[in-house]
Backbone as JSON, one array per atom type, in Angstrom:
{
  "sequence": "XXXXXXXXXXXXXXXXXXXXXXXXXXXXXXXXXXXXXXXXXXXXXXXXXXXXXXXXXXXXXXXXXXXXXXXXXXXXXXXXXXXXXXXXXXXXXXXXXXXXXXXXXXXXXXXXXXXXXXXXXXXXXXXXXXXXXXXXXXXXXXXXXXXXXXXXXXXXXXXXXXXXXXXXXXXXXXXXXXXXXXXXXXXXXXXXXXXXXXXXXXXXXXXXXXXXXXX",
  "N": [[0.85, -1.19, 0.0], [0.19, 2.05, -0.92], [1.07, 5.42, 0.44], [1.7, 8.74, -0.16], [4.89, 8.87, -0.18], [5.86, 6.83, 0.79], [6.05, 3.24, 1.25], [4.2, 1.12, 2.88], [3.06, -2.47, 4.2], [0.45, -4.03, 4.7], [-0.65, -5.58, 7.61], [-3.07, -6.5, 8.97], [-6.85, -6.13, 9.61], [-9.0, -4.56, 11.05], [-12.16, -4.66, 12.64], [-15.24, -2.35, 12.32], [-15.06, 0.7, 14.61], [-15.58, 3.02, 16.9], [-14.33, 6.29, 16.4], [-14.8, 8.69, 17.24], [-17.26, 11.05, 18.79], [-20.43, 9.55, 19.25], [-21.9, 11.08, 17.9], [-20.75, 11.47, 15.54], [-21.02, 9.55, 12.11], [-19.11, 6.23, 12.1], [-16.3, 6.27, 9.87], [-13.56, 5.41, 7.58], [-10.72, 4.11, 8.62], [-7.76, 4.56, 8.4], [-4.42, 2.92, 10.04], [-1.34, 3.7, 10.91], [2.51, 3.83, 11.0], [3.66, 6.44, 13.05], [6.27, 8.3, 12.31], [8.05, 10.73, 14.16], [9.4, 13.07, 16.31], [7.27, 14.41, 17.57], [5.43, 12.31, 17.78], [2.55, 10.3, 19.44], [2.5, 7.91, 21.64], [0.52, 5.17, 21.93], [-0.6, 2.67, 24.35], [-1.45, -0.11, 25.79], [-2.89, -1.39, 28.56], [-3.06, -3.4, 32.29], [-5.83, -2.99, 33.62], [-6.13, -3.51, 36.28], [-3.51, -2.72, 38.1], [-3.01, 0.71, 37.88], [-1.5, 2.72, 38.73], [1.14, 1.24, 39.32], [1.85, 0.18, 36.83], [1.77, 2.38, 35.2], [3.84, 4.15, 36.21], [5.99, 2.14, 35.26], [5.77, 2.11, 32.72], [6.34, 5.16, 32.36], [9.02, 4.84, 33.56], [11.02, 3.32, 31.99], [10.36, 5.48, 29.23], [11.48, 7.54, 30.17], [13.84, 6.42, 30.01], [14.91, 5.79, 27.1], [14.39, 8.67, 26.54], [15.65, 10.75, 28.06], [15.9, 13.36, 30.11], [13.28, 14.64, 28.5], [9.77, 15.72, 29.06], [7.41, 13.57, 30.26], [4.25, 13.13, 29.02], [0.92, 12.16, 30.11], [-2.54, 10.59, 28.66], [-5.5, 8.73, 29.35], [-7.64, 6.84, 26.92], [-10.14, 6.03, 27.5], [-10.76, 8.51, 28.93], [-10.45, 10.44, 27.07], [-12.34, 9.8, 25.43], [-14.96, 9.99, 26.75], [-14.55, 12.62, 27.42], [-16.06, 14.1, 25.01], [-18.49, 13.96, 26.06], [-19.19, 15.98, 27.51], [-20.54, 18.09, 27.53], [-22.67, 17.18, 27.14], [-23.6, 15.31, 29.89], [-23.29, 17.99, 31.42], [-25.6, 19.14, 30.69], [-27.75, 17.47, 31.19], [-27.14, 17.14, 34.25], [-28.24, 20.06, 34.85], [-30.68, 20.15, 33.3], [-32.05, 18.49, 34.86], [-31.62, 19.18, 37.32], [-32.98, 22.13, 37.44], [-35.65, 20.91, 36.22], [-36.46, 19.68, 39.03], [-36.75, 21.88, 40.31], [-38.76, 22.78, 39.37], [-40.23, 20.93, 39.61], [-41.11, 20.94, 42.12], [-41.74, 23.44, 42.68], [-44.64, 23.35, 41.12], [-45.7, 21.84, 43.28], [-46.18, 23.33, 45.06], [-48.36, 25.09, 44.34], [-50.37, 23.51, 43.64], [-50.41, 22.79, 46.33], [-51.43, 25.01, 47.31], [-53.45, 25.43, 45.6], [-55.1, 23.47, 46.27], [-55.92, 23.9, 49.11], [-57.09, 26.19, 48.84], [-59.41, 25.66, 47.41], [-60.43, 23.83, 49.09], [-61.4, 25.05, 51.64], [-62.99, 26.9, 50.42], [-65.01, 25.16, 49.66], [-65.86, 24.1, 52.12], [-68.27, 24.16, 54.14], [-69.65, 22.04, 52.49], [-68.39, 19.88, 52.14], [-68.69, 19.48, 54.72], [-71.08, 18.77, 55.15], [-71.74, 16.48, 52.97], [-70.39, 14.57, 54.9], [-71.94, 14.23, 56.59], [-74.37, 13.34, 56.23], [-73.31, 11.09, 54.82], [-71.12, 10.1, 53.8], [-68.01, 8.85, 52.14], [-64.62, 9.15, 53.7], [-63.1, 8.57, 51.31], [-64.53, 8.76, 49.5], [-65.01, 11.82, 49.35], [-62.13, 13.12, 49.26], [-61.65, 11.73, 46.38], [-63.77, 13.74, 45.04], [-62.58, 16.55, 45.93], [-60.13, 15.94, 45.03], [-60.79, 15.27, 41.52], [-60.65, 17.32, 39.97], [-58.67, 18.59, 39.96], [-56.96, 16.63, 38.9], [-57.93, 16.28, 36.38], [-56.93, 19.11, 35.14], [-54.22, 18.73, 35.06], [-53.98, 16.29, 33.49], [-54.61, 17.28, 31.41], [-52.63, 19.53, 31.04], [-50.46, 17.1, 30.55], [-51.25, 16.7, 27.88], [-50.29, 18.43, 26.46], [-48.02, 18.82, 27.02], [-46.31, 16.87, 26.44], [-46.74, 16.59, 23.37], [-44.42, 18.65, 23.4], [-42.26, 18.25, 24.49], [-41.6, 15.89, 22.68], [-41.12, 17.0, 20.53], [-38.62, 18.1, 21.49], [-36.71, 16.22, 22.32], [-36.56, 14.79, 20.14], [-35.25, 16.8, 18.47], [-32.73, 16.65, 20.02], [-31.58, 14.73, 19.37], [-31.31, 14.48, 16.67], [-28.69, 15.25, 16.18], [-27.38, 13.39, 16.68], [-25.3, 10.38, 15.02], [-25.67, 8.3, 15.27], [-28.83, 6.51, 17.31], [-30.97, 6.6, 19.54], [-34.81, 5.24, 19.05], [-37.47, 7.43, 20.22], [-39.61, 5.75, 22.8], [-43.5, 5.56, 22.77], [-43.88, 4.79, 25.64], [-42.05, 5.95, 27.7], [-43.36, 8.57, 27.58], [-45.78, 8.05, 28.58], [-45.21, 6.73, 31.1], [-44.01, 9.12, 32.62], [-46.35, 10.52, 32.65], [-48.03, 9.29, 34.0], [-46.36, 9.06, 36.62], [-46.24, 11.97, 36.66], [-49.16, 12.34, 37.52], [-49.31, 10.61, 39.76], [-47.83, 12.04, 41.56], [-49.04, 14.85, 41.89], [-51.69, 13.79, 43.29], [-50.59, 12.81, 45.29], [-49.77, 15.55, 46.23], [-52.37, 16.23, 46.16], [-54.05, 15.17, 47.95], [-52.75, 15.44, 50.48], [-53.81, 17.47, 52.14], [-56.56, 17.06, 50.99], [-57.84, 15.27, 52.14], [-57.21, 15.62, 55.27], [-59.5, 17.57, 55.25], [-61.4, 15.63, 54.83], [-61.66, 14.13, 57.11], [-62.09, 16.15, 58.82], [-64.08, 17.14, 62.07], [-66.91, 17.63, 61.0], [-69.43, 18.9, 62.28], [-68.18, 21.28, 63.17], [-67.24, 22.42, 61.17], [-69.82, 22.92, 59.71], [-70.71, 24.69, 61.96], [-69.51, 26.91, 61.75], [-70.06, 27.75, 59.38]],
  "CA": [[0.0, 0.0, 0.0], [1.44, 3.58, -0.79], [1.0, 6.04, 0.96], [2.55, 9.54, -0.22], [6.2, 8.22, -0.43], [6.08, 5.32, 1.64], [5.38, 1.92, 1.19], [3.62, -0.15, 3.66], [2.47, -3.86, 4.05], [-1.4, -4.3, 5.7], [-0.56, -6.3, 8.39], [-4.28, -6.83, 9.15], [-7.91, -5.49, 9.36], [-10.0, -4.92, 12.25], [-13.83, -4.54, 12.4], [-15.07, -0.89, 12.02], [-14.64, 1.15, 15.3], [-15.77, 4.71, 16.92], [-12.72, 6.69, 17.24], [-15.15, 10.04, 17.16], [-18.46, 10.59, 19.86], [-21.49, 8.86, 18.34], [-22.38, 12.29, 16.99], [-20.2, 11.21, 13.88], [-20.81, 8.12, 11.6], [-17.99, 5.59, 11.52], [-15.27, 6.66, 9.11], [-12.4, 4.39, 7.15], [-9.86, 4.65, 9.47], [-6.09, 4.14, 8.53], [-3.36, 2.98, 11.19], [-0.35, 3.27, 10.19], [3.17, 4.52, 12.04], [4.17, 7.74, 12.64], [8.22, 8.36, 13.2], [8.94, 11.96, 14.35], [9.35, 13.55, 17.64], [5.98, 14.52, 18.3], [4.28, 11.01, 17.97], [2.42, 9.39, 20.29], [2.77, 6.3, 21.38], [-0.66, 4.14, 22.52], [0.2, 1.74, 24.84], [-2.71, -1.01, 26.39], [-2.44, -1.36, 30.0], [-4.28, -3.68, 32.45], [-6.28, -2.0, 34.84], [-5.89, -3.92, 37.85], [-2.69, -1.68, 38.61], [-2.74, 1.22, 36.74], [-0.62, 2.91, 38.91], [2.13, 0.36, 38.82], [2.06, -0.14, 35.27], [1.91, 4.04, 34.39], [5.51, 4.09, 36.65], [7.14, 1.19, 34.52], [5.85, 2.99, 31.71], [7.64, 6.63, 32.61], [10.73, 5.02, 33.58], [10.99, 2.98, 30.31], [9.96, 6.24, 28.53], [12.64, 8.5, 30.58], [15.21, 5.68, 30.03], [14.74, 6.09, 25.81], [14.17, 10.17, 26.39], [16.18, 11.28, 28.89], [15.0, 14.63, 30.12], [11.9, 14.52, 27.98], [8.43, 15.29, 29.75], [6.12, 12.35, 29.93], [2.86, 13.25, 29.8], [-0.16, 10.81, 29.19], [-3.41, 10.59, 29.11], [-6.47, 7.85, 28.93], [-8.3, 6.83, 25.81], [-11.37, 6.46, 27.86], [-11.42, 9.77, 29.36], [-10.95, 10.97, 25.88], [-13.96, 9.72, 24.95], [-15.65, 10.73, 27.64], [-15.04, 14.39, 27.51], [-16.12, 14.24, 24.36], [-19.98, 14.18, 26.2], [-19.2, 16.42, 29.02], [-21.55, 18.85, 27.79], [-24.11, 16.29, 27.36], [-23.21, 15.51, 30.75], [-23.91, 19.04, 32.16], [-26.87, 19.5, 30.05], [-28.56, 16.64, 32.09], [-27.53, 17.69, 35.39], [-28.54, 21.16, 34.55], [-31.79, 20.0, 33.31], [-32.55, 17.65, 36.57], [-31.65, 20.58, 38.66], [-33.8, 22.71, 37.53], [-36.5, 19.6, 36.78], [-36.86, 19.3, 40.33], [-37.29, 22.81, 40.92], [-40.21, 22.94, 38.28], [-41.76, 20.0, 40.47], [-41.52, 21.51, 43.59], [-42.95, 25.15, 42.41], [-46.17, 22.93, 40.57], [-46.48, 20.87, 43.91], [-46.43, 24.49, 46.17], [-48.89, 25.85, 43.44], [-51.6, 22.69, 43.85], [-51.18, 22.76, 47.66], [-52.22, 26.25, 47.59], [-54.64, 25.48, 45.6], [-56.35, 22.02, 46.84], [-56.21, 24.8, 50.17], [-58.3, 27.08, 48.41], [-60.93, 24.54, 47.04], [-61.04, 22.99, 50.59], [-61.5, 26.53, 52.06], [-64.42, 26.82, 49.7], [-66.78, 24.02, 50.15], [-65.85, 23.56, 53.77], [-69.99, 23.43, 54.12], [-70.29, 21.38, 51.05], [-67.48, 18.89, 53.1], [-69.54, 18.61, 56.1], [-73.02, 18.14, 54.49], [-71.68, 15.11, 52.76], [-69.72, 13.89, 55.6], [-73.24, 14.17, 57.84], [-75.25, 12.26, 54.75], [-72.54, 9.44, 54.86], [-69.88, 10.54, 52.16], [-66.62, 8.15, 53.28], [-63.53, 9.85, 53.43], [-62.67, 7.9, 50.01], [-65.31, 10.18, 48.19], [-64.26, 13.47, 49.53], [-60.99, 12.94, 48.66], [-61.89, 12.03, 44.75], [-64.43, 14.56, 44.67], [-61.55, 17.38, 46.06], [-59.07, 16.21, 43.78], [-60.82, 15.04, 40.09], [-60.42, 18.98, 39.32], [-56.95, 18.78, 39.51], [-56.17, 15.43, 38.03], [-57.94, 16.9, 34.81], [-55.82, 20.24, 35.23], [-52.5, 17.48, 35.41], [-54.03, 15.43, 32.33], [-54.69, 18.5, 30.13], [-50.83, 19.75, 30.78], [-49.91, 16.19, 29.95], [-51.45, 16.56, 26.43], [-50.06, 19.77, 25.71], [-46.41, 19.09, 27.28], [-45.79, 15.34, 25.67], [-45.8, 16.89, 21.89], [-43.43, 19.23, 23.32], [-41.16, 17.17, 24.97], [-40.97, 14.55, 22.14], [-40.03, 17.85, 19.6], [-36.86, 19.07, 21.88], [-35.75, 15.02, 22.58], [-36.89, 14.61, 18.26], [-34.37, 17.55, 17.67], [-32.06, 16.76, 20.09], [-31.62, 12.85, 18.78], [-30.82, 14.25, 15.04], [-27.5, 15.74, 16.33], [-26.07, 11.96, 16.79], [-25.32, 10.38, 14.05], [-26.61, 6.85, 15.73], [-29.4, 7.03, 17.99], [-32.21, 5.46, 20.33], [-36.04, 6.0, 19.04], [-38.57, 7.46, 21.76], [-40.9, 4.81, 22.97], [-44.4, 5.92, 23.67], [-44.22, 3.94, 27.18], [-41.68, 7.03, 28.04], [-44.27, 9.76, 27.8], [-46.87, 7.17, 28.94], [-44.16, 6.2, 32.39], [-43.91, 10.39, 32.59], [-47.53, 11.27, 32.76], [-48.22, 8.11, 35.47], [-46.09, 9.71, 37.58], [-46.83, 13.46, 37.01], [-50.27, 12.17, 38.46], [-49.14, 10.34, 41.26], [-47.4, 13.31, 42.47], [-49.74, 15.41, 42.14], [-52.49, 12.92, 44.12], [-50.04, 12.79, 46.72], [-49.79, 16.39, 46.73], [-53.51, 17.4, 46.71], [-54.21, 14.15, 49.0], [-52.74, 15.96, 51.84], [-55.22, 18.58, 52.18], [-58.21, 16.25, 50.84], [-57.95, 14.02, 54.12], [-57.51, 16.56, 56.66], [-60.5, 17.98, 55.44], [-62.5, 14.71, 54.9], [-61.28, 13.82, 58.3], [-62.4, 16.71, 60.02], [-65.35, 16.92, 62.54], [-68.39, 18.42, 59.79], [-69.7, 19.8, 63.18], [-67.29, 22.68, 63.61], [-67.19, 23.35, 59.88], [-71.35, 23.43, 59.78], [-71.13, 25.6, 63.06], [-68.92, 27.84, 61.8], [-70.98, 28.11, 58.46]],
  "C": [[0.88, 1.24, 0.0], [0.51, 4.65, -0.23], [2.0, 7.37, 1.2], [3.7, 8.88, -0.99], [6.26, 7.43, -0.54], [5.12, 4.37, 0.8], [5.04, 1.19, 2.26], [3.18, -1.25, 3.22], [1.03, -4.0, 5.5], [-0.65, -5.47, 6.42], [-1.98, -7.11, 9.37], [-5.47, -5.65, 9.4], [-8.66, -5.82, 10.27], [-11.42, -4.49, 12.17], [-14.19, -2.77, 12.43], [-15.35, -0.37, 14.42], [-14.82, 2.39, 15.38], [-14.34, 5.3, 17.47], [-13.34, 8.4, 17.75], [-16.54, 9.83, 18.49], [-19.33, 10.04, 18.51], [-22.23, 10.42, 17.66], [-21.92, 11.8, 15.54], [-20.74, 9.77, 13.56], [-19.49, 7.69, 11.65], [-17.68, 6.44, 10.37], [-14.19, 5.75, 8.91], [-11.67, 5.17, 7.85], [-8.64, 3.97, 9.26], [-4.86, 4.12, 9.58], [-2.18, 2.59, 10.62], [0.69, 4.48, 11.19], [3.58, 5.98, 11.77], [5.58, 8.24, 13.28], [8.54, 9.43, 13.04], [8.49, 11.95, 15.92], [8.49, 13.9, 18.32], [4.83, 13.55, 18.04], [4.24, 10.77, 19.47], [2.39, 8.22, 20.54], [1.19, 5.46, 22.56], [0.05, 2.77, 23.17], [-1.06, 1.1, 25.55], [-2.06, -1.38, 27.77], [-3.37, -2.59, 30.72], [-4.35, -3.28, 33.11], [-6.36, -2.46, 35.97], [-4.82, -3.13, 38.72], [-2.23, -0.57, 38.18], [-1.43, 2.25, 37.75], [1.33, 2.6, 38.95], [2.83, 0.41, 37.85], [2.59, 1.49, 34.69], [3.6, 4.07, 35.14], [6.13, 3.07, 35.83], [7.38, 1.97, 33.46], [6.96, 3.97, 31.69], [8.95, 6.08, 32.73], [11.12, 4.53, 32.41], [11.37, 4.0, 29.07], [11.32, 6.92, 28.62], [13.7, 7.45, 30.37], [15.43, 5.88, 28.04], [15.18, 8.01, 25.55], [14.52, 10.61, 26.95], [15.9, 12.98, 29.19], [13.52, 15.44, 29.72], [10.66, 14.34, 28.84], [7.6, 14.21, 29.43], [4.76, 13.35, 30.43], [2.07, 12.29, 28.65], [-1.24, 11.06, 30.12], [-4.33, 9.39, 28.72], [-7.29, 7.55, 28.17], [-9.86, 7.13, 26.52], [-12.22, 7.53, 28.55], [-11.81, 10.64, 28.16], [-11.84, 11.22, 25.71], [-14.92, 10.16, 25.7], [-16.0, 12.55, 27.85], [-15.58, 14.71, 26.19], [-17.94, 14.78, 24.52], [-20.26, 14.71, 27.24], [-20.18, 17.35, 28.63], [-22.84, 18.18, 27.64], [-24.51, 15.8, 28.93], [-23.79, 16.68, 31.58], [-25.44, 19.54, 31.31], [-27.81, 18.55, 31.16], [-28.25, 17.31, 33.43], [-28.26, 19.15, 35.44], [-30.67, 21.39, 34.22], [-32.61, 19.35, 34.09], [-32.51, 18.79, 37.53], [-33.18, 21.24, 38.7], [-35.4, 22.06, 36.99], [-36.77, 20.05, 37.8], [-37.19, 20.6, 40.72], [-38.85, 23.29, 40.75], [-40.92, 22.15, 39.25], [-42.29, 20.44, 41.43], [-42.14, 22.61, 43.77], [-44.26, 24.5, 41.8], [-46.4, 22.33, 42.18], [-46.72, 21.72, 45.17], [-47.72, 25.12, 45.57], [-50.11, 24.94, 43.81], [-51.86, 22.37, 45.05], [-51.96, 23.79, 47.66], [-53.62, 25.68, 47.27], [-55.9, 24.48, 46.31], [-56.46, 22.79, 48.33], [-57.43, 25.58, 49.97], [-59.24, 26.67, 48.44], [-61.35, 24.3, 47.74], [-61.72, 24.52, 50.79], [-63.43, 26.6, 51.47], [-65.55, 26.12, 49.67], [-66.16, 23.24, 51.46], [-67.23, 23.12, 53.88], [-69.97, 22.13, 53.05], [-69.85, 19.89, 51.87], [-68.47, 18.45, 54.19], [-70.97, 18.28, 56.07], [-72.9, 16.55, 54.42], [-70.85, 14.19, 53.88], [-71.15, 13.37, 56.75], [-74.12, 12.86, 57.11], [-74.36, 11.29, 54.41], [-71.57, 9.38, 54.35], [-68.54, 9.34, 52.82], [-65.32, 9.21, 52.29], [-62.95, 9.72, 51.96], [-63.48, 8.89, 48.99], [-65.08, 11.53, 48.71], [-63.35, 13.95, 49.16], [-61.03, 12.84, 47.05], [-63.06, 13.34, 44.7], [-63.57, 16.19, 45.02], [-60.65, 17.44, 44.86], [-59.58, 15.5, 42.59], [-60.95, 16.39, 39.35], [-59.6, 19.12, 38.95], [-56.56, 17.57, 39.04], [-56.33, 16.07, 36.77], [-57.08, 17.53, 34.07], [-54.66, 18.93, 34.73], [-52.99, 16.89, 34.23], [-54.13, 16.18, 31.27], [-53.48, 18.63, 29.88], [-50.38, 18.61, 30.44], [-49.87, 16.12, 28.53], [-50.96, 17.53, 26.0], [-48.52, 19.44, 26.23], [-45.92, 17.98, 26.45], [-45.38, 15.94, 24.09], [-44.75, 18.24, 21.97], [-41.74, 18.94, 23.81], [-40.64, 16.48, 23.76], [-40.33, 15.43, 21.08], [-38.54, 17.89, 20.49], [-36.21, 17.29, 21.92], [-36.11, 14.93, 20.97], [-35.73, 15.21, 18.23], [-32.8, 17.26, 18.38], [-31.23, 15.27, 19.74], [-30.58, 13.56, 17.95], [-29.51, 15.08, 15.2], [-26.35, 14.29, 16.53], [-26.49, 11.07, 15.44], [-25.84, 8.3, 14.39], [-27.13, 7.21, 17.27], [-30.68, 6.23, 18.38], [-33.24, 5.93, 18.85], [-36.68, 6.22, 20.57], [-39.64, 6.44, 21.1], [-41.79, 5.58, 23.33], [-44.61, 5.76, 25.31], [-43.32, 5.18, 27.95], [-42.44, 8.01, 28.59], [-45.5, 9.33, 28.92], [-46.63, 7.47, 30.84], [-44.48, 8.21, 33.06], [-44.81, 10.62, 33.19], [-48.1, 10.46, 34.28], [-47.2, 8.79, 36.52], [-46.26, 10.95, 38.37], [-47.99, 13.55, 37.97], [-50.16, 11.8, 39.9], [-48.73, 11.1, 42.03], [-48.04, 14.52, 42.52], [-51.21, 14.72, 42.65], [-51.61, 12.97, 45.33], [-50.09, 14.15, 47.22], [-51.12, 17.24, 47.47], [-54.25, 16.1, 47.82], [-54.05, 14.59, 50.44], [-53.62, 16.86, 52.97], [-56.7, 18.15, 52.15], [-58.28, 15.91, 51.95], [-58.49, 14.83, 55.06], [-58.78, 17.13, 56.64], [-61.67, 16.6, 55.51], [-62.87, 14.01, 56.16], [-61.3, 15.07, 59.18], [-63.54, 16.63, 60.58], [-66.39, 17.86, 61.59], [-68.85, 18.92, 60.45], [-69.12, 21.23, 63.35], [-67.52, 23.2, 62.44], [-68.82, 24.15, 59.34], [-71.57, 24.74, 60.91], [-70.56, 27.33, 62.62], [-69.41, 28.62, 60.14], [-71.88, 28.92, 59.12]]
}
């Protein structure tokens, strides 16, 4: 094989291989040596002692190069920083995630406060006429599940655009499953049932006497 000047002999052929992040497609990739002063030299290690092994290395190195800095670094960090901003994009977007949850789940105490507040009478009528705590509770919160299932239908085709657009930047790539959005929305609910749950009770579970008296 020529190459420029040179002549080489293929000494063999290995299967194809990412040498780039999965943003890129594979690419024919030629290995072949390189003899000046600023090559590097790849060296396979095993990792049971990497300390060990990186000192044989250097002295080896400094026994060839006398005075010559060693410096080295790890293929697999390489690769790795290659998705550090993918990396801080997620924590970044969990952060502030969780803040989003916790301002919707201050926003539906208020309100499942309010609602109570409001048919306090209404509460102790049906609690007098037999109501069990179990229907006070769904009849408090099927206002706000709705609320929570509406924003589900309106956030899901916005979600699946920004993960859609942010996919077509790798050049191999999952698909979104429906069971995702599906998994998503089953939870959004449960946490908001737990949230307006707290408030339902106490009121379905108070004495209907005091709240009638005070009607």
């Amino acid at each position: 094989m020529m190459n420029g000047t040179k002549k080489w002999d293929i000494i063999g052929v290995v299967a194809d291989f990412h040498q780039k992040s999965l943003r890129y497609p594979i690419e024919p990739t030629l290995l072949e040596p390189v003899l000046n002063i600023q090559s590097q030299i790849s060296v396979k290690i095993d990792p049971k002692n990497v300390t060990a092994t990186v000192a044989a290395v250097k002295a080896k190195y400094q026994g060839f190069f006398p005075g010559n800095l060693f410096d080295y670094s790890f293929l697999d960090e390489q690769f790795n920083a290659q998705y550090k901003n993918d990396e801080l994009f997620g924590k970044a977007f969990s952060i502030f995630g969780g803040f989003a949850i916790f301002i919707a789940c201050l926003g539906l105490l208020g309100l499942s406060l309010f609602a109570t507040l409001q048919r306090t009478k209404e509460i102790g009528v049906r609690k007098v006429l037999g109501a069990s705590v179990l229907n006070i509770v769904m009849l408090l919160s099927k206002d706000f599940i709705k609320l929570v299932i509406i924003a589900i239908g309106f956030g899901v085709p916005i979600a699946y655009l920004i993960l859609h657009n942010w996919l077509q930047d790798f050049a191999y790539r999952i698909t979104i499953s429906w069971w995702i959005f599906g998994l998503a929305g089953i939870v959004a609910i449960i946490v908001a049932l737990a949230t307006i749950s707290f408030q339902a009770v106490k009121a379905a579970t108070s004495n209907p006497v005091k709240s009638l008296r005070s009607e």
